[in-house]
C-alpha positions as CSV (number, residue, x, y, z in Angstrom):
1,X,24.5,-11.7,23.8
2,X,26.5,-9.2,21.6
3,X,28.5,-6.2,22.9
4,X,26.9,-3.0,22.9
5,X,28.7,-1.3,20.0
6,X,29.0,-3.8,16.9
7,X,31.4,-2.6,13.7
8,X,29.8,-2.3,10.5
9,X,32.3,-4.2,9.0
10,X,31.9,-6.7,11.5
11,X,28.3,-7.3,11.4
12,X,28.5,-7.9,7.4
13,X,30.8,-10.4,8.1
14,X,28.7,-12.2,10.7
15,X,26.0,-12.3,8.7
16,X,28.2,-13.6,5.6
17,X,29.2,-16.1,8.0
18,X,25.3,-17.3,8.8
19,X,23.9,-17.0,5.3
20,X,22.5,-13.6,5.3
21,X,22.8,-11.6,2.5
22,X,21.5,-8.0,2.2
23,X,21.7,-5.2,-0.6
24,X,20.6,-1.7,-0.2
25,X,18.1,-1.2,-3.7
26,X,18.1,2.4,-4.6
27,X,14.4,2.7,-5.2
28,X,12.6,6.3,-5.9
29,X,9.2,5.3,-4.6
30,X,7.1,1.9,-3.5
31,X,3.7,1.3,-4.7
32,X,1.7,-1.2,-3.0
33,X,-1.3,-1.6,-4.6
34,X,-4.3,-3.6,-2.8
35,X,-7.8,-3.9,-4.2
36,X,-9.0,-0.5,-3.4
37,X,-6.3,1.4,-2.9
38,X,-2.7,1.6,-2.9
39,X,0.0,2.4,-0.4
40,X,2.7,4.8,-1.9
41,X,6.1,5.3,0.0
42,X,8.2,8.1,-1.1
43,X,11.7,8.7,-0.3
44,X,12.4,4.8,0.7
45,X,14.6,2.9,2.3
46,X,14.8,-0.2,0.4
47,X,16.8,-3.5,2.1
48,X,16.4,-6.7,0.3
49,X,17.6,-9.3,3.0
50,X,18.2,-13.0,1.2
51,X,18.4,-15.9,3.9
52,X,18.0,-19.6,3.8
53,X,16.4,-19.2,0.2
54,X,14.0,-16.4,1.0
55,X,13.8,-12.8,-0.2
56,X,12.6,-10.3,1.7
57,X,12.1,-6.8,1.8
58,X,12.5,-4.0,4.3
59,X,10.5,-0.5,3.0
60,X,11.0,2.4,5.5
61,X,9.8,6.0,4.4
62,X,6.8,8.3,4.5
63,X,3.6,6.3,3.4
64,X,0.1,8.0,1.9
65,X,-3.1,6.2,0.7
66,X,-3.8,6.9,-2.6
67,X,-7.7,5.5,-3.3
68,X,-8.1,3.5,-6.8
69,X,-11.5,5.3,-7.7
70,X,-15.1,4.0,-6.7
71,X,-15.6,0.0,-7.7
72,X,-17.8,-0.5,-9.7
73,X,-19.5,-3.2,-7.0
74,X,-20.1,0.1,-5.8
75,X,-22.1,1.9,-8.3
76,X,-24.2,-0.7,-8.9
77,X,-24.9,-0.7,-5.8
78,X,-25.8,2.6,-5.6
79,X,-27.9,2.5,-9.1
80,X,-29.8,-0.8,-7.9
81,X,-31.3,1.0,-4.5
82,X,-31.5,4.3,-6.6
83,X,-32.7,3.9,-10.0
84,X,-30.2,6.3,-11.1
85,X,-28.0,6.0,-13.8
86,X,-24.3,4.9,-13.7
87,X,-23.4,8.7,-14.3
88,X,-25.0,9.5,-11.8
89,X,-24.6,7.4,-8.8
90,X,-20.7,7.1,-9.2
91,X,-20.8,11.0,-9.4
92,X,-23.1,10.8,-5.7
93,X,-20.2,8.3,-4.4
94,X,-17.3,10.5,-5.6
95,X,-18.9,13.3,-4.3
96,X,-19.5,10.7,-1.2
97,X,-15.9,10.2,-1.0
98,X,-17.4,6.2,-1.4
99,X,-19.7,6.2,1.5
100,X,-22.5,4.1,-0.5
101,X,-25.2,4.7,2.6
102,X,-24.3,8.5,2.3
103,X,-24.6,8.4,-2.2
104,X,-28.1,6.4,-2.0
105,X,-29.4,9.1,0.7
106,X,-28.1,11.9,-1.0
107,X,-30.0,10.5,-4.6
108,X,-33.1,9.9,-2.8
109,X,-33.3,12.6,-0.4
């Protein structure tokens, strides 16, 4: 068990001494981008941490969801239970914010 209070100075050494390196990254945002969407993180913290042959990376800072648009899986979706155009059913699902039961009802309602 460590003491309660470890020096800075101390702790970089310690973790010199077990294999650990780790670099502060001055980074201006993080973009994670997933199929859908993607997770932005302004005003990060980046750590990159290298041990026993593995990078990794610590992100802290104030995450949003930024949406990629509407897939077009989605529209066609939409235009195969609608008969409407492309134009059309992508404007229902934007309109929709996505919701492809809510775009087809909206078309044929």
């Amino acid at each position: 068990m460590m003491p309660g209070k470890i020096n800075p100075k101390q702790m970089q050494r310690m973790m010199k001494q077990m294999g650990i390196q780790n670099e502060e990254l001055d980074a201006e945002e993080v973009i994670i981008k997933l199929r859908d969407r993607e997770l932005v993180i302004s005003n990060p913290q980046v750590t990159k941490v290298q041990m026993q042959g593995t990078v990794t990376f610590q992100i802290l800072g104030d995450a949003q969801e930024r949406t990629l648009g509407i897939p077009q899986e989605d529209i066609k979706m939409v235009m195969d239970a609608t008969g409407k155009s492309q134009d059309e059913s992508k404007q229902a699902l934007e309109e929709t914010d996505g919701d492809i039961a809510e775009a087809i009802e909206k078309l044929t309602g």
